[in-house]
C-alpha positions, 0 to 999 in steps of 0.5 A: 763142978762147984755150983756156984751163985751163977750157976743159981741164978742161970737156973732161976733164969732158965725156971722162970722162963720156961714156967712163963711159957707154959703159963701162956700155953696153959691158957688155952685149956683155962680159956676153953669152957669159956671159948666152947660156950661162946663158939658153942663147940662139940667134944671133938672140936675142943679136944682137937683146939686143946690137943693142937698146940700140943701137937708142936710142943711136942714135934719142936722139941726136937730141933729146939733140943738139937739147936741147943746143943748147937748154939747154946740155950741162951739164944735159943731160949730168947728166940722161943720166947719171943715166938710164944707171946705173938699167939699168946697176943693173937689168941685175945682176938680168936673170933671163930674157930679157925682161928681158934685152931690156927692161933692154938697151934702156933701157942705150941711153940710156948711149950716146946721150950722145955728141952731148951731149958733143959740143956740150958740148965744142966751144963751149970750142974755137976752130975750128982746134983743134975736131978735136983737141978732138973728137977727145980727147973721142971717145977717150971710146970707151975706156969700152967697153974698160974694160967688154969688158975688165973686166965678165968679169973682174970677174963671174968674180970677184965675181959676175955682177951685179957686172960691171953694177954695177961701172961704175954705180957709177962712172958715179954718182961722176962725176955727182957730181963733174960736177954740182960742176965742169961749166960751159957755154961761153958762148954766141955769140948768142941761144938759138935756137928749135926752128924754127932748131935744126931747120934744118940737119938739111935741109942734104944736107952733114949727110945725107952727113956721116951717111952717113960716120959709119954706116960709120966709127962703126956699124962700130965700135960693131959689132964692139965689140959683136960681136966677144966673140960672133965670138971665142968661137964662131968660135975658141971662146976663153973669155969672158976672152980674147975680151974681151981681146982686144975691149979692145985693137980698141977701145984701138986705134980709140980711140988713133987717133981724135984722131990723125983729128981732128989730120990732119984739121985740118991736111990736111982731113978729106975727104982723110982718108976717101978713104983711109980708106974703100978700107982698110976693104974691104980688112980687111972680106976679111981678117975674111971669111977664118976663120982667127985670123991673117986674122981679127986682121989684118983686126980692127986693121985695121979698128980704125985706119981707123975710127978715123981715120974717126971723128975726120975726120968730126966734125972737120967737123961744127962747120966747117960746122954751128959753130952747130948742132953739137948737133943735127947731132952728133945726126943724124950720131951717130944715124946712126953708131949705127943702123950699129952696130944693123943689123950684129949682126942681119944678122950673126945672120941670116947665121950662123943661115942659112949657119953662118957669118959670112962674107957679113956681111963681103962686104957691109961690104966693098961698103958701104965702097966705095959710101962712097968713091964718094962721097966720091971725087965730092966736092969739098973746098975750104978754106974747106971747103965739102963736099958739092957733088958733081960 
């Protein structure tokens, strides 16, 4: 498939849409310092009113990934659009934590977007640049930036309610604007029926590749989520500074997603996460040493591997599922997000159990190394053929 100046722009659409919903799920864990200390909330009620929405960001990639296959990314995506900026436009009016929990929850539906954008954008890509293309789009995960960045500033400045509408408001002018110029790729073959669109989620290649995507994405989505709460109450910066600093972890993993996808089209991606993995349990020890040198080290650490992690794995999602991405992107990404969803609330137990976050970060580490195991045993081969463990 020649890429084209459609095929360019189909992917600038579908980018820009998805970085817009997480930017509006990113606002969540920006505004939590300021919503615990008006709600005066312990570590277990901010790590479950951040874990929430990752919750059905999770659970709905499924069908959202399968409707895609189905119906087609534009109309899919139009809808999970419009979803999103309702709770992005109730979370300015959370009064108490109820509503904190139930607006919280439904602002999920922001992040479940991504395995639409993924079978969106993958139809209008050959397969050997479908790495790249995926991995540009990932660089989406820059909407969560935005939001760790500028929800703070944006509410000390404006109002509390205003570091929620701000990205609602955009997200709604990109609807828009993508309702006007989305296309979907043309279709190879007949629309299938649910019975095939369901079929490769039985394939063990989609269970391992979920397997990858908990650590390498979860892992993201983690301390994205956690890293505002880690900085102001383990070195007690102001909300301002720990979102700064969140901002350039998500700037960093971000940037180093397609340059996973770009190495993974040229040496494989299997290649890629046996490197990845190992260096991961590396800065998993630098994060559980509590001092801010350590800390930062093992944080941008963390950062760059799992970036790369990410644009790996989906490199190999459409290599062996180029008919199925949609519903395996949902079953991959659900996964990625359900290991964004455990973290916090361990984290939160720990703490509140030992005063700290450090046996959170041993474990991490023991889970990174189980995933190399792993994919250490795997073979790889070109045509890729992964998964056929020895």
């Amino acid at each position: 498939m020649q890429e084209s100046s459609s095929s360019k722009l189909q992917l600038c659409l579908g980018t820009g849409a998805f970085a817009l919903c997480f930017a509006v799920f990113g606002t969540m864990s920006a505004m939590m310092p300021m919503l615990s200390r008006q709600m005066h909330l312990t570590s277990v009620q901010k790590s479950a009113a951040v874990a929430l929405p990752v919750l059905l960001g999770s659970l709905g990639r499924v069908p959202l990934g399968m409707l895609t296959d189905r119906f087609g990314g534009r109309v899919v995506f139009s809808v999970v659009m419009a979803l999103s900026v309702i709770p992005a436009f109730l979370m300015g009016t959370v009064a108490d934590y109820s509503h904190l929990l139930t607006y919280g929850f439904f602002i999920g539906i922001a992040l479940a977007s991504f395995s639409v954008g993924v079978g969106f954008v993958s139809g209008w890509f050959s397969a050997e640049r479908q790495g790249f293309a995926l991995g540009v789009y990932g660089a989406g995960n820059i909407g969560q930036s935005l939001a760790a960045f500028g929800s703070p500033f944006i509410a000390a400045a404006a109002g509390m309610r205003w570091g929620f509408w701000i990205f609602g408001v955009l997200l709604t002018i990109w609807l828009l604007i993508f309702v006007a110029m989305a296309r979907n790729a043309p279709r190879r073959g007949a629309v299938k029926s649910f019975a095939a669109i369901i079929r490769p989620l039985s394939d063990g290649r989609s269970w391992i590749l979920s397997l990858y995507y908990f650590l390498t994405f979860g892992g993201f989505v983690a301390m994205g989520v956690y890293l505002p709460i880690f900085l102001t109450e383990m070195f007690k910066l102001t909300p301002q500074n720990a979102g700064l600093r969140t901002a350039g972890f998500i700037v960093l993993a971000t940037a180093m997603r397609p340059v996973g996808g770009t190495l993974a089209d040229e040496v494989g991606g299997g290649t890629i996460l046996k490197w990845v993995f190992p260096f991961v349990a590396v800065m998993a020890i630098f994060l559980a040493c509590p001092m801010m040198v350590t800390f930062t080290i093992g944080a941008l650490g963390m950062a760059a591997a799992i970036g790369l992690g990410n644009g790996a794995v989906f490199k190999l999602v459409p290599e062996y599922f180029p008919n199925s991405v949609g519903s395996v992107t949902g079953l991959v990404g659900a996964a990625g997000g359900l290991g964004g969803f455990f973290p916090p609330l361990l984290l939160g137990f720990v703490k509140q159990q030992t005063g700290s976050f450090t046996i959170g970060f041993v474990l991490l580490g023991v889970f990174a190394l189980a995933c190399f195991a792993v994919v250490a045993r795997a073979r790889f081969s070109n045509p890729p053929a992964i998964v056929q463990c020895a």
